[in-house]
PDB file of N, CA, C and O in Angstrom:
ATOM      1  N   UNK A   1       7.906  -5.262  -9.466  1.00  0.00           N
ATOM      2  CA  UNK A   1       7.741  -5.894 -10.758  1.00  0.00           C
ATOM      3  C   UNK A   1       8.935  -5.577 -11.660  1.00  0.00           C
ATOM      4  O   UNK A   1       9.548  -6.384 -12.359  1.00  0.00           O
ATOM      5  N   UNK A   2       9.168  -4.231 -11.525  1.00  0.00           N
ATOM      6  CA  UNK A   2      10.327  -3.960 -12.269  1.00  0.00           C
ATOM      7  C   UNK A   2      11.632  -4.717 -12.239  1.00  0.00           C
ATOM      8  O   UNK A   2      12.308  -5.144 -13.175  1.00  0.00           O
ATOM      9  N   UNK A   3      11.871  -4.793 -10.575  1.00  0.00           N
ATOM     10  CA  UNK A   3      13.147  -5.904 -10.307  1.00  0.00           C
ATOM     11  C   UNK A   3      12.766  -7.092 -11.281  1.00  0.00           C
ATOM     12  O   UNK A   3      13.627  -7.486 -12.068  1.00  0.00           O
ATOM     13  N   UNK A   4      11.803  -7.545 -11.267  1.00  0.00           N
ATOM     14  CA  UNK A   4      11.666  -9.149 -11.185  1.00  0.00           C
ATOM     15  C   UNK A   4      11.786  -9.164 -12.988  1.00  0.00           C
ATOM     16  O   UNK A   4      12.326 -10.112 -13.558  1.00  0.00           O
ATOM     17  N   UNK A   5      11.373  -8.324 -13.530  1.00  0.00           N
ATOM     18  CA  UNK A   5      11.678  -7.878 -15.190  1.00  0.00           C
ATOM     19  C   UNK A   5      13.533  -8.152 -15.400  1.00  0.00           C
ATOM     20  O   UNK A   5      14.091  -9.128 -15.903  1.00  0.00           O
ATOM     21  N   UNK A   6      14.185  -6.823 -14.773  1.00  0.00           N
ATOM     22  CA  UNK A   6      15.184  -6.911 -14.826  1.00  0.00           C
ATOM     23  C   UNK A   6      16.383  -8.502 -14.686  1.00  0.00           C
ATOM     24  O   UNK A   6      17.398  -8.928 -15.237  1.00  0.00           O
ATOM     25  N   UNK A   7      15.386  -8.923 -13.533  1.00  0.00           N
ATOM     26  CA  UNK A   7      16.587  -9.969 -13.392  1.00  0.00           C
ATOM     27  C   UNK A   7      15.840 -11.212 -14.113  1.00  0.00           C
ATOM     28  O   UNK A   7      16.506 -12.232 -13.931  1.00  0.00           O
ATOM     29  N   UNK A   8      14.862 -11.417 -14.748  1.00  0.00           N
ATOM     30  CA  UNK A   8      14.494 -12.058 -15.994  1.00  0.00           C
ATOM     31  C   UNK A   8      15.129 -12.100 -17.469  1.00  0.00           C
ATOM     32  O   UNK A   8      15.142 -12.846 -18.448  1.00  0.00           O
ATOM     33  N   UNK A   9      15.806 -10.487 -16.929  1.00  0.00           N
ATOM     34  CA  UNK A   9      16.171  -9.945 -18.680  1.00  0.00           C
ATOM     35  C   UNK A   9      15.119  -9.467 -19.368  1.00  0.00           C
ATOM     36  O   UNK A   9      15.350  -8.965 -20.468  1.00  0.00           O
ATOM     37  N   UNK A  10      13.835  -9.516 -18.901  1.00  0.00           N
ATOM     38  CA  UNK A  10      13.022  -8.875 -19.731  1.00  0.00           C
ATOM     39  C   UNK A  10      12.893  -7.377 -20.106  1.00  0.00           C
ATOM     40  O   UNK A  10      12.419  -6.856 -21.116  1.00  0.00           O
ATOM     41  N   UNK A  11      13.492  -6.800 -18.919  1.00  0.00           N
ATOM     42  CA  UNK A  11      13.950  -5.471 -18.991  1.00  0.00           C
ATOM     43  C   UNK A  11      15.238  -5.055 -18.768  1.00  0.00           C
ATOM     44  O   UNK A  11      15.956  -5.643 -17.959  1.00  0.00           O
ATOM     45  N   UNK A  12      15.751  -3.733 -19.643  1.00  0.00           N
ATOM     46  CA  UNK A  12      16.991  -3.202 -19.068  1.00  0.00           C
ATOM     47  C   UNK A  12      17.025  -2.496 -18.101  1.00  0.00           C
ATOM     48  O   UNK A  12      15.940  -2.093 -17.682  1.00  0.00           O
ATOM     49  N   UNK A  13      18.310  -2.073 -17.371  1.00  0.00           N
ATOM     50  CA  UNK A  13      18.314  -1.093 -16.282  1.00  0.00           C
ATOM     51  C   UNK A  13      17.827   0.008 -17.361  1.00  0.00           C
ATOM     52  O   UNK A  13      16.612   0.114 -17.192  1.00  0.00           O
ATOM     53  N   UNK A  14      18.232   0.847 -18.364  1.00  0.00           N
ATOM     54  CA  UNK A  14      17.307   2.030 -18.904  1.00  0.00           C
ATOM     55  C   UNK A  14      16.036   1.724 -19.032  1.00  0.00           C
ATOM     56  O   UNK A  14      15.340   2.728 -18.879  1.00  0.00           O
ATOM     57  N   UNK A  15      15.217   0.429 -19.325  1.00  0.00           N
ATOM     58  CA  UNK A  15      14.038   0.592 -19.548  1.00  0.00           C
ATOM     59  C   UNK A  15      13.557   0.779 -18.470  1.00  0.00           C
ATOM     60  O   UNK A  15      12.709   1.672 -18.485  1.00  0.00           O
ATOM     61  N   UNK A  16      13.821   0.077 -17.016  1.00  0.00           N
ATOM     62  CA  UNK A  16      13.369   0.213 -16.136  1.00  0.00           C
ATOM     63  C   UNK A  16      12.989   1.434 -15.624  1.00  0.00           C
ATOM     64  O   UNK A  16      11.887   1.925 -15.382  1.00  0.00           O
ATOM     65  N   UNK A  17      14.841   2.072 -15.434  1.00  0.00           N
ATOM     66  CA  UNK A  17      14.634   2.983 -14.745  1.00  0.00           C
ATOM     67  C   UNK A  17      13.626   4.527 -16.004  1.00  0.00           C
ATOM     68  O   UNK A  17      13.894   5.722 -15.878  1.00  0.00           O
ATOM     69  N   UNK A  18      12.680   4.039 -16.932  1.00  0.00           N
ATOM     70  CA  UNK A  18      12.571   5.146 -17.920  1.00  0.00           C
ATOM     71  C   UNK A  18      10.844   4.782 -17.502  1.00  0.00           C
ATOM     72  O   UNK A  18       9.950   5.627 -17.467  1.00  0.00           O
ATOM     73  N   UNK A  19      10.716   3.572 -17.263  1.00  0.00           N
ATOM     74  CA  UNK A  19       9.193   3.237 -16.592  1.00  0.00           C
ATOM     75  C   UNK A  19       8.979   3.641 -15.604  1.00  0.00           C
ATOM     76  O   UNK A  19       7.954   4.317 -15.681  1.00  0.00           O
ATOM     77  N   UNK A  20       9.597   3.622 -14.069  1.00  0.00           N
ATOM     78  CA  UNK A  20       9.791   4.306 -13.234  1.00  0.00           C
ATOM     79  C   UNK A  20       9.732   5.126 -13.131  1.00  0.00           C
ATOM     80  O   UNK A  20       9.126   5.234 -12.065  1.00  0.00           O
ATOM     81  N   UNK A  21      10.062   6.675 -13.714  1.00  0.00           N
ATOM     82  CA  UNK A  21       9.985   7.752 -13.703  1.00  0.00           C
ATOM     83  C   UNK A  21       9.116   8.139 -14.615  1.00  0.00           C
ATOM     84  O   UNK A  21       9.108   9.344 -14.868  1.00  0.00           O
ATOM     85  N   UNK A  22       8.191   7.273 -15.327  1.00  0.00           N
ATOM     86  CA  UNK A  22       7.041   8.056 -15.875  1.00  0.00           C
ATOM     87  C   UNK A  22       6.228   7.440 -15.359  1.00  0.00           C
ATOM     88  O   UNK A  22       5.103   7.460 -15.857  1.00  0.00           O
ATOM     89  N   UNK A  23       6.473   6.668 -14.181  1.00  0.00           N
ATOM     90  CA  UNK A  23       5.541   6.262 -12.625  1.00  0.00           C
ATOM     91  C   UNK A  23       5.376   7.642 -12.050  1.00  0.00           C
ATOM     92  O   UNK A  23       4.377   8.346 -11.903  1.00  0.00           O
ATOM     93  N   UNK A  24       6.295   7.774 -11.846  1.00  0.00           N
ATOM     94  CA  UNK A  24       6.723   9.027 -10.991  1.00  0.00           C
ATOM     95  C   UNK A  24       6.034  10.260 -11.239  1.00  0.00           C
ATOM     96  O   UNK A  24       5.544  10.971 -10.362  1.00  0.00           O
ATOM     97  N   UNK A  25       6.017  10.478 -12.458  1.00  0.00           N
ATOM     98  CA  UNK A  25       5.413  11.718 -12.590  1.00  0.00           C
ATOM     99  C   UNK A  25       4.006  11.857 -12.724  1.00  0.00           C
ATOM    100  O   UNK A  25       3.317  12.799 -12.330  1.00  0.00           O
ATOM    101  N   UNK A  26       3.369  10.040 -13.774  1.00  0.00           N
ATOM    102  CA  UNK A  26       2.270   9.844 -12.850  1.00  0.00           C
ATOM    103  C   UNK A  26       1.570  10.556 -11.602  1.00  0.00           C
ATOM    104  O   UNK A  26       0.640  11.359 -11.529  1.00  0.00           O
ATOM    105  N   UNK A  27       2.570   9.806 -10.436  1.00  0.00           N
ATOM    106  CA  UNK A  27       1.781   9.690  -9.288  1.00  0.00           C
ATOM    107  C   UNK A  27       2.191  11.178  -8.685  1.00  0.00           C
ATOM    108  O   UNK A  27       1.973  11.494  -7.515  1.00  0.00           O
ATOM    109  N   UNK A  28       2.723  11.913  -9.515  1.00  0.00           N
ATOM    110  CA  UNK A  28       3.200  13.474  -8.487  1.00  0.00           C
ATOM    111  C   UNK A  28       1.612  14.198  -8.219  1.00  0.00           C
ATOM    112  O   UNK A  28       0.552  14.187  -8.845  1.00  0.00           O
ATOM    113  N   UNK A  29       2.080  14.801  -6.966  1.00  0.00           N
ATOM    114  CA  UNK A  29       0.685  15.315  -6.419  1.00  0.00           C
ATOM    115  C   UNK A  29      -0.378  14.639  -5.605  1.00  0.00           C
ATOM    116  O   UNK A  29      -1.107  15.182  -4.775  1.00  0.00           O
ATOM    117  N   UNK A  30      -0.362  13.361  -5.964  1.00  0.00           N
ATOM    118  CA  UNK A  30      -0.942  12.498  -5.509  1.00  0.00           C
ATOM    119  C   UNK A  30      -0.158  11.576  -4.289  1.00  0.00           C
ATOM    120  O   UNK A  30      -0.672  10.458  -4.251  1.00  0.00           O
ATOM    121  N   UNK A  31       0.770  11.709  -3.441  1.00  0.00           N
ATOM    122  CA  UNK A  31       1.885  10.669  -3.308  1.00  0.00           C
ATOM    123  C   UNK A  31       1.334  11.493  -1.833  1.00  0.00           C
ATOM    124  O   UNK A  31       1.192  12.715  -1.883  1.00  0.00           O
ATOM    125  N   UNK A  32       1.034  10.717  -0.505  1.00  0.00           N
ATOM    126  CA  UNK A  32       0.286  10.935   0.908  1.00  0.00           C
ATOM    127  C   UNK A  32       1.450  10.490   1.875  1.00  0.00           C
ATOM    128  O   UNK A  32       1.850   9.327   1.812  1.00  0.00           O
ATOM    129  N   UNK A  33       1.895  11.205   2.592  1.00  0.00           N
ATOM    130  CA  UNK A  33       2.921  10.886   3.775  1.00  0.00           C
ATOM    131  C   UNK A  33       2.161  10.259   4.945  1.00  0.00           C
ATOM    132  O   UNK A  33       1.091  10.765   5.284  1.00  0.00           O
ATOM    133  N   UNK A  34       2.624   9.237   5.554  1.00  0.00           N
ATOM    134  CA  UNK A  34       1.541   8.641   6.881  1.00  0.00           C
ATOM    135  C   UNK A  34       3.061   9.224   7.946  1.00  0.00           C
ATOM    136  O   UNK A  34       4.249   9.497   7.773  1.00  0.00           O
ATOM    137  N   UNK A  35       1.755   9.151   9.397  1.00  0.00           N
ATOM    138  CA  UNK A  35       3.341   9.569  10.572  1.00  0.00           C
ATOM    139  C   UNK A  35       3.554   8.445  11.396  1.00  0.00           C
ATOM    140  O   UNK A  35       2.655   7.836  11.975  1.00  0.00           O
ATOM    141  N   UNK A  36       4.862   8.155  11.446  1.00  0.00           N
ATOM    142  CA  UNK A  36       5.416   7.082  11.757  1.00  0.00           C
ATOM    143  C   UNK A  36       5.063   6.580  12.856  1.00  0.00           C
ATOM    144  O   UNK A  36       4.995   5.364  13.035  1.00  0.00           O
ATOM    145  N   UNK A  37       4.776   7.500  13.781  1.00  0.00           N
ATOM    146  CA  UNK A  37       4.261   7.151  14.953  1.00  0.00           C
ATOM    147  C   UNK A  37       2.855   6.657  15.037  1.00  0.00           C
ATOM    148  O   UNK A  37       2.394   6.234  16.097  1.00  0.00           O
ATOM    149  N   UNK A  38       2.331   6.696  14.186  1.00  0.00           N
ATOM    150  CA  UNK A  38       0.439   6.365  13.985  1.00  0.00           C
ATOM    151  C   UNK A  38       0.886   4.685  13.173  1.00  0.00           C
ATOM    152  O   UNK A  38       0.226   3.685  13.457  1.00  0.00           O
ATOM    153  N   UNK A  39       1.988   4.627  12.245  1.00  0.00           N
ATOM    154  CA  UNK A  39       2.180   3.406  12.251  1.00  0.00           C
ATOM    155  C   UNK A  39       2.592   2.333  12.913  1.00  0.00           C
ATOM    156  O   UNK A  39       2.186   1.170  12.917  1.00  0.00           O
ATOM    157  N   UNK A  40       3.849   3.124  13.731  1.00  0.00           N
ATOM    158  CA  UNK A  40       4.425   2.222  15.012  1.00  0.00           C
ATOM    159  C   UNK A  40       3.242   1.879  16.299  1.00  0.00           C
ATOM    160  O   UNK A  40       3.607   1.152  17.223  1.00  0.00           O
ATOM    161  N   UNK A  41       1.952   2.394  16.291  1.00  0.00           N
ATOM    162  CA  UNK A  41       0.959   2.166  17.222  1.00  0.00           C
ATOM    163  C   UNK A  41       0.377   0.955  16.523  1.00  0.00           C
ATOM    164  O   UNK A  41       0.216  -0.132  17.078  1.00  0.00           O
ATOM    165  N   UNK A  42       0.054   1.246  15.171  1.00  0.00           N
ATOM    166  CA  UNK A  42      -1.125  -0.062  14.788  1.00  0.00           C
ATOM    167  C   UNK A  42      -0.179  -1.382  14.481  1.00  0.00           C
ATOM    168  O   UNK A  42      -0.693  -2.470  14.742  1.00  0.00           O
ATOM    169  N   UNK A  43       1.339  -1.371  13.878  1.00  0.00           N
ATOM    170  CA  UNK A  43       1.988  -2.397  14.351  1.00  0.00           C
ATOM    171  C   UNK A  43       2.261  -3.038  15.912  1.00  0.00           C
ATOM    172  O   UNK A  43       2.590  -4.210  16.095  1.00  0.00           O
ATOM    173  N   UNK A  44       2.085  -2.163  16.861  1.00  0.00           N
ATOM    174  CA  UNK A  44       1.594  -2.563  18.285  1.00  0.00           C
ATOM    175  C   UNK A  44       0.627  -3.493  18.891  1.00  0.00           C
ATOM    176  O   UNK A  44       0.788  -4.335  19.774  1.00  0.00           O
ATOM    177  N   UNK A  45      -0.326  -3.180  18.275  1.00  0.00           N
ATOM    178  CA  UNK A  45      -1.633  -3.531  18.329  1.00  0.00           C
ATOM    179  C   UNK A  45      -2.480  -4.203  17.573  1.00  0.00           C
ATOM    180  O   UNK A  45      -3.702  -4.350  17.583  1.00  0.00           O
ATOM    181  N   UNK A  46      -0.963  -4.873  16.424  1.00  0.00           N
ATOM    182  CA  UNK A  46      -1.536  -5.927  15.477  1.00  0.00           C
ATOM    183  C   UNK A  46      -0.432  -7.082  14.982  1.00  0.00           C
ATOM    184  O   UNK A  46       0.707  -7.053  15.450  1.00  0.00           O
ATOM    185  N   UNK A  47      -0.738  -7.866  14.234  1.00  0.00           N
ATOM    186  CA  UNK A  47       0.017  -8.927  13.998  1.00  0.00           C
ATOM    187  C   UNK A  47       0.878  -8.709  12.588  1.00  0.00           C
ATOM    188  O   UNK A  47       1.821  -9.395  12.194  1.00  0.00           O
ATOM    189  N   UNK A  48       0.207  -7.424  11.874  1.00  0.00           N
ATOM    190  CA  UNK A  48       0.579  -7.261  10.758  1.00  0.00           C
ATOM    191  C   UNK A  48       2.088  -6.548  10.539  1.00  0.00           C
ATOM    192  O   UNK A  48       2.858  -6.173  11.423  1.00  0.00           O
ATOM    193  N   UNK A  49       2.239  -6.490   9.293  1.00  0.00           N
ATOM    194  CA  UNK A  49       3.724  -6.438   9.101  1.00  0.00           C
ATOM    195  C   UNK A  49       3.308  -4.530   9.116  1.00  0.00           C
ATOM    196  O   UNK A  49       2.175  -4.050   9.143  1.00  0.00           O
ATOM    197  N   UNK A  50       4.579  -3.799   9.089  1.00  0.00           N
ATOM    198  CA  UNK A  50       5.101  -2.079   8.768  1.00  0.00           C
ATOM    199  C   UNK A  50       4.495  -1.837   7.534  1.00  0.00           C
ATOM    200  O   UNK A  50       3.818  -0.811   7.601  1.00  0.00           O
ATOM    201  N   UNK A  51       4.468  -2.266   6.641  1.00  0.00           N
ATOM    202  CA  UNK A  51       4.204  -2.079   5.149  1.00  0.00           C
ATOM    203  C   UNK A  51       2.067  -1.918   5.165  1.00  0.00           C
ATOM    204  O   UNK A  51       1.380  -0.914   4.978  1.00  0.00           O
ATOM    205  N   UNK A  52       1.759  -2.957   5.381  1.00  0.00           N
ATOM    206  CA  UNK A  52       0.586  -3.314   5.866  1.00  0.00           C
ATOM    207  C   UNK A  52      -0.394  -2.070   6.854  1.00  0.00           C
ATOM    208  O   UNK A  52      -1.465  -1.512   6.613  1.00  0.00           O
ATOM    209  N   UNK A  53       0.485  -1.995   7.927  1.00  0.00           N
ATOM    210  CA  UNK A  53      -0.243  -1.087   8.842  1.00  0.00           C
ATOM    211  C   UNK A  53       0.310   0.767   8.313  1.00  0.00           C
ATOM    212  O   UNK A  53       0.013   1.733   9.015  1.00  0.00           O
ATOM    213  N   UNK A  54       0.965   0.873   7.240  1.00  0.00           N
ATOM    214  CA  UNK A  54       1.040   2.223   6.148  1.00  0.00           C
ATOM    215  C   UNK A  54      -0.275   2.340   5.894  1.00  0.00           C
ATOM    216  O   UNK A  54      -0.917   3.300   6.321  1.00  0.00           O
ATOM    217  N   UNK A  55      -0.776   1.444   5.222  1.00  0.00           N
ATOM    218  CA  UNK A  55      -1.616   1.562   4.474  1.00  0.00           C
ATOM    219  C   UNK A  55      -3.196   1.647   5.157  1.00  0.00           C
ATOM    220  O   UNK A  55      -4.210   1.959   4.534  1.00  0.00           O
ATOM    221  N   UNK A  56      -3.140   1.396   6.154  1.00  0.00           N
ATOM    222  CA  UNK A  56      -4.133   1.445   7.015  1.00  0.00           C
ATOM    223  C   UNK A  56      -4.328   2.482   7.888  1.00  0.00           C
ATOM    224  O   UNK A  56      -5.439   2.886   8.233  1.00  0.00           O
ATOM    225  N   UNK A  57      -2.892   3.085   8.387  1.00  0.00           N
ATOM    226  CA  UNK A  57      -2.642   4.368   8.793  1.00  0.00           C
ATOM    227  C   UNK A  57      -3.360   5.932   8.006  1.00  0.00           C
ATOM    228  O   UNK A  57      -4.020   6.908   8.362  1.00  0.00           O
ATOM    229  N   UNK A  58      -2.683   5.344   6.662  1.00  0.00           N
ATOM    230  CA  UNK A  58      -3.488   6.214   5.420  1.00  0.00           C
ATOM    231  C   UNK A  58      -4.870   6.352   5.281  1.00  0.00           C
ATOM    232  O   UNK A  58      -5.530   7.375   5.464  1.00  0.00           O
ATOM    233  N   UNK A  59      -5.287   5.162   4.919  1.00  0.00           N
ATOM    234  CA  UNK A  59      -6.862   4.890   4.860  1.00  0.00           C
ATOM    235  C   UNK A  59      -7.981   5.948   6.232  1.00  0.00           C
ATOM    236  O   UNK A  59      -8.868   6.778   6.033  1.00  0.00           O
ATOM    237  N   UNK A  60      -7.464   5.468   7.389  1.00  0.00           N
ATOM    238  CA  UNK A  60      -7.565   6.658   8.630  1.00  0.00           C
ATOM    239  C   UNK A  60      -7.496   7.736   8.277  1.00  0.00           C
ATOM    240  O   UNK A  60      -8.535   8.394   8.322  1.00  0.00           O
ATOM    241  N   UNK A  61      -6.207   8.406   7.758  1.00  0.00           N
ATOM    242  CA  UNK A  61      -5.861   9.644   7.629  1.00  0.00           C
ATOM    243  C   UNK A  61      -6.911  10.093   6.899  1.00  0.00           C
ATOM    244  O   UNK A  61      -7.638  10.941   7.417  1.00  0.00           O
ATOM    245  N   UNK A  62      -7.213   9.589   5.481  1.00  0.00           N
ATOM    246  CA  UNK A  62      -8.084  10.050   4.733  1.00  0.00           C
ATOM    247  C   UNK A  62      -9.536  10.245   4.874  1.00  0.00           C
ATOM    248  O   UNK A  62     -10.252  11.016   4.235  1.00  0.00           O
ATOM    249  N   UNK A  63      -9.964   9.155   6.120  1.00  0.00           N
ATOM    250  CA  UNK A  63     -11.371   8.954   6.044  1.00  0.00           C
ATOM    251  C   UNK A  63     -12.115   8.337   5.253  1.00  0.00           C
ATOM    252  O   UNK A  63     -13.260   8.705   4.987  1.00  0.00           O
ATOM    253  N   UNK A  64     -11.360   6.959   4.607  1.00  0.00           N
ATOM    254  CA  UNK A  64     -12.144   6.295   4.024  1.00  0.00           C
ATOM    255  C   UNK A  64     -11.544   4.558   4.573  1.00  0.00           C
ATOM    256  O   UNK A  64     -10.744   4.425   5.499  1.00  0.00           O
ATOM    257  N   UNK A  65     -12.037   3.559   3.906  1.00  0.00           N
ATOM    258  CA  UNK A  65     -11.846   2.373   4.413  1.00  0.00           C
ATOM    259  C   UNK A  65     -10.602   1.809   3.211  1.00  0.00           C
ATOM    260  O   UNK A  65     -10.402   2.233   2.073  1.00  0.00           O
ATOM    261  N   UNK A  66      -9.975   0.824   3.889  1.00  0.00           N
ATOM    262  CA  UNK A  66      -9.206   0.057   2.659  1.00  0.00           C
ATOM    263  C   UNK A  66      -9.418  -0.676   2.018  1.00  0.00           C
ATOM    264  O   UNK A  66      -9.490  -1.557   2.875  1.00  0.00           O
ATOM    265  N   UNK A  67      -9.638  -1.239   1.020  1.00  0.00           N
ATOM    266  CA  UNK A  67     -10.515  -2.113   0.224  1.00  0.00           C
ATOM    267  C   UNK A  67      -9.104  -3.520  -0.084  1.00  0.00           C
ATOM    268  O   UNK A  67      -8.074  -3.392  -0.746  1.00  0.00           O
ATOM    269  N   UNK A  68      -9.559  -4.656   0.616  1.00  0.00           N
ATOM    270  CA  UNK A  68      -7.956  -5.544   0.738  1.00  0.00           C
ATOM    271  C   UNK A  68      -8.579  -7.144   0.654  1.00  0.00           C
ATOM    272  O   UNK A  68      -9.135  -7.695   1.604  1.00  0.00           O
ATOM    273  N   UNK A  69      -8.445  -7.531  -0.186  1.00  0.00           N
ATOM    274  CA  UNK A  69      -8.436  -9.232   0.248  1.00  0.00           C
ATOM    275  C   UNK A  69      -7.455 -10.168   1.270  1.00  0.00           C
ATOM    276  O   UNK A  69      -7.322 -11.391   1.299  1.00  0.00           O
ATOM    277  N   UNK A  70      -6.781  -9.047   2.148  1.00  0.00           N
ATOM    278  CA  UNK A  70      -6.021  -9.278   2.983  1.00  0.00           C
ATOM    279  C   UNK A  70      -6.247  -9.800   4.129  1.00  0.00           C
ATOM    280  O   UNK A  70      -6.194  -9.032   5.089  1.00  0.00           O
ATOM    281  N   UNK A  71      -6.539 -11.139   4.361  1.00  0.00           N
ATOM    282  CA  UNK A  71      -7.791 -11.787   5.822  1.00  0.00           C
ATOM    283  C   UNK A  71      -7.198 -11.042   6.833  1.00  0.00           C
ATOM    284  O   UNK A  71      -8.100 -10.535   7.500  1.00  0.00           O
ATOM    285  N   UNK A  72      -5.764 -10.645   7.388  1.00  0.00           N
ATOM    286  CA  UNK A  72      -5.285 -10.387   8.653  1.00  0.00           C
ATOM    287  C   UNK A  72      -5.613  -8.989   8.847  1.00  0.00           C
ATOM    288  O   UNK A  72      -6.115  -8.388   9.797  1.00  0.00           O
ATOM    289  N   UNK A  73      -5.098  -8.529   7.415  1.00  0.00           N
ATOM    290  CA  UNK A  73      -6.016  -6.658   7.678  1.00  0.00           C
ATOM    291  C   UNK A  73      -7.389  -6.797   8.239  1.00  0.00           C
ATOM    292  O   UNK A  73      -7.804  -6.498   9.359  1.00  0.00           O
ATOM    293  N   UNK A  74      -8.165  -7.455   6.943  1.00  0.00           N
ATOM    294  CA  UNK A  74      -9.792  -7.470   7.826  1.00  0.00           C
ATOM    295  C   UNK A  74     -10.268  -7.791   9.103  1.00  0.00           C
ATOM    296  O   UNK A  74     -11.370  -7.504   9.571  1.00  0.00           O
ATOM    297  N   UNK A  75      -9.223  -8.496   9.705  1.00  0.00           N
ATOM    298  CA  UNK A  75      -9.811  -9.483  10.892  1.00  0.00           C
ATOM    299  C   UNK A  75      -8.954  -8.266  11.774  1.00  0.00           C
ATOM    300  O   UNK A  75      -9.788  -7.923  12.612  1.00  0.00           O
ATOM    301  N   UNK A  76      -8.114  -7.709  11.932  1.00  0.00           N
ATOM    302  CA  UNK A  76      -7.168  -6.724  12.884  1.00  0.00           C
ATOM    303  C   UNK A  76      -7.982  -5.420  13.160  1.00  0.00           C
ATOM    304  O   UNK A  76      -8.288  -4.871  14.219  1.00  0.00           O
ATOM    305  N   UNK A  77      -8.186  -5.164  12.083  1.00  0.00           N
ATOM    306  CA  UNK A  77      -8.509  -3.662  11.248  1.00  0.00           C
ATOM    307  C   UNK A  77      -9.926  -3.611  10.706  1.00  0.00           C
ATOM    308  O   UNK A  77     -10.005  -2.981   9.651  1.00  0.00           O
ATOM    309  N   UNK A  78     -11.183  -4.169  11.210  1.00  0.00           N
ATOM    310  CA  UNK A  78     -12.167  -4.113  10.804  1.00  0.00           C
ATOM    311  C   UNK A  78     -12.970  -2.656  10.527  1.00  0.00           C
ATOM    312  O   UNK A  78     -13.967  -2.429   9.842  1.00  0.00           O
ATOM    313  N   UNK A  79     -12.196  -1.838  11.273  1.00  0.00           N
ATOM    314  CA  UNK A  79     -13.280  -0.870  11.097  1.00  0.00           C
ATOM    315  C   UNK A  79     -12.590   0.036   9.863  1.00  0.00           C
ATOM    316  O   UNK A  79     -13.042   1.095   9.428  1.00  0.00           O
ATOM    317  N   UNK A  80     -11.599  -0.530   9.494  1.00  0.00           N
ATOM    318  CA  UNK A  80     -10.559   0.702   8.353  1.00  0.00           C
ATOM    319  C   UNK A  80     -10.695  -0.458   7.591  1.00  0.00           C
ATOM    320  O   UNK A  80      -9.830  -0.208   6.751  1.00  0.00           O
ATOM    321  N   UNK A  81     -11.102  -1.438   7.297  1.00  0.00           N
ATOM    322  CA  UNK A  81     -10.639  -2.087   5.913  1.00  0.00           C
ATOM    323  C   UNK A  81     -12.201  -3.091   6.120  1.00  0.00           C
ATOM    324  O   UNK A  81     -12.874  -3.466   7.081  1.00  0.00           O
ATOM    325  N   UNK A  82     -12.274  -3.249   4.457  1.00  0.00           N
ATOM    326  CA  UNK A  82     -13.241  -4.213   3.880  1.00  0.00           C
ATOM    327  C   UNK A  82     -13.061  -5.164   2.725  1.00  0.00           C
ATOM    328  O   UNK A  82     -12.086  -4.853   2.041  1.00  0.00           O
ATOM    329  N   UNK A  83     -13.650  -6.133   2.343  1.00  0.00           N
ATOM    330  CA  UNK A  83     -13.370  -6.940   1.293  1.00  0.00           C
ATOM    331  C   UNK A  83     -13.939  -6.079  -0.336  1.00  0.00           C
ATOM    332  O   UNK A  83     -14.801  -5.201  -0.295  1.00  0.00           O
ATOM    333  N   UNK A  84     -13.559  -6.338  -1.104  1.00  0.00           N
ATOM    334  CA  UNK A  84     -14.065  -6.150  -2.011  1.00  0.00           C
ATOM    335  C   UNK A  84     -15.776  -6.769  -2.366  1.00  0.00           C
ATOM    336  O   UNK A  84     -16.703  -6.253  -2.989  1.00  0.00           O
ATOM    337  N   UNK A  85     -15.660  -7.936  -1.731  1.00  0.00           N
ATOM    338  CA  UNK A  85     -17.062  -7.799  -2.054  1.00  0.00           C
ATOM    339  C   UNK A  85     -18.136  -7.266  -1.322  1.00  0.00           C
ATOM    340  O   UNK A  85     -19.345  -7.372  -1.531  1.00  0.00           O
ATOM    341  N   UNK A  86     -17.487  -6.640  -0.378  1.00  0.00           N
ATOM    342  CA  UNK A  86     -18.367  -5.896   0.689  1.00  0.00           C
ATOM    343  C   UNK A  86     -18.337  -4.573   0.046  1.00  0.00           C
ATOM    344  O   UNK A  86     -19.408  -3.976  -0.063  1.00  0.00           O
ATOM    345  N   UNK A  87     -17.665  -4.237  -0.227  1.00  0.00           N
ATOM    346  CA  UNK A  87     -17.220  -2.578  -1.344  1.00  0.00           C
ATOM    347  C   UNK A  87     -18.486  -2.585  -2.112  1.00  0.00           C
ATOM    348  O   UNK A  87     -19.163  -1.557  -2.127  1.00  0.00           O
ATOM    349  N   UNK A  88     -18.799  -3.435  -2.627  1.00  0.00           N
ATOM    350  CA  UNK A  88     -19.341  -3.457  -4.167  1.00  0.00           C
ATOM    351  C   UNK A  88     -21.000  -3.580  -3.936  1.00  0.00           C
ATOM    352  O   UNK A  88     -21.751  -3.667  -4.907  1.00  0.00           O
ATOM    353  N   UNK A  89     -21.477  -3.580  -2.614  1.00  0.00           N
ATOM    354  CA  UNK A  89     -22.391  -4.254  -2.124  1.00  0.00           C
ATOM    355  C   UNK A  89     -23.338  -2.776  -1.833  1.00  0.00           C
ATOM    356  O   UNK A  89     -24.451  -2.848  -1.311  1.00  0.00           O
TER     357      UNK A  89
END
């Protein structure tokens, strides 16, 4: 989002980079490493993109499900991911 600010002009490179880093400190503590190799398996074994199967890798790691309106996650990845309206249910 930030890029897409910047090259709008809606933001400067200082504003950006001053939002960003109070992202950052935000998310400190909180920020989960997945292992590459647990991702390079479920990109194996799915149609989905690297970015995609992170997040699903994670969801595993943690022991909980992913909550995604993402049809290809749900349909790949049924047992790690659900719809939101199945969440809520």
């Amino acid at each position: 989002m930030l890029a897409q600010y910047m090259r709008n002009r809606t933001l400067t490179f200082n504003d950006a980079a001053e939002i960003m880093e109070s992202a950052a400190q935000l998310m400190e503590g909180n920020v989960y490493d997945v292992v590459s190799n647990q991702v390079l398996e479920l990109i194996a074994n799915s149609s989905l993109l690297a970015y995609d199967c992170e997040f699903i890798a994670l969801a595993r790691d943690l022991g909980v499900r992913l909550v995604t309106t993402d049809k290809l996650i749900l349909k790949d990845f049924p047992d790690f991911s659900l719809s939101p309206a199945d969440f809520i249910k």
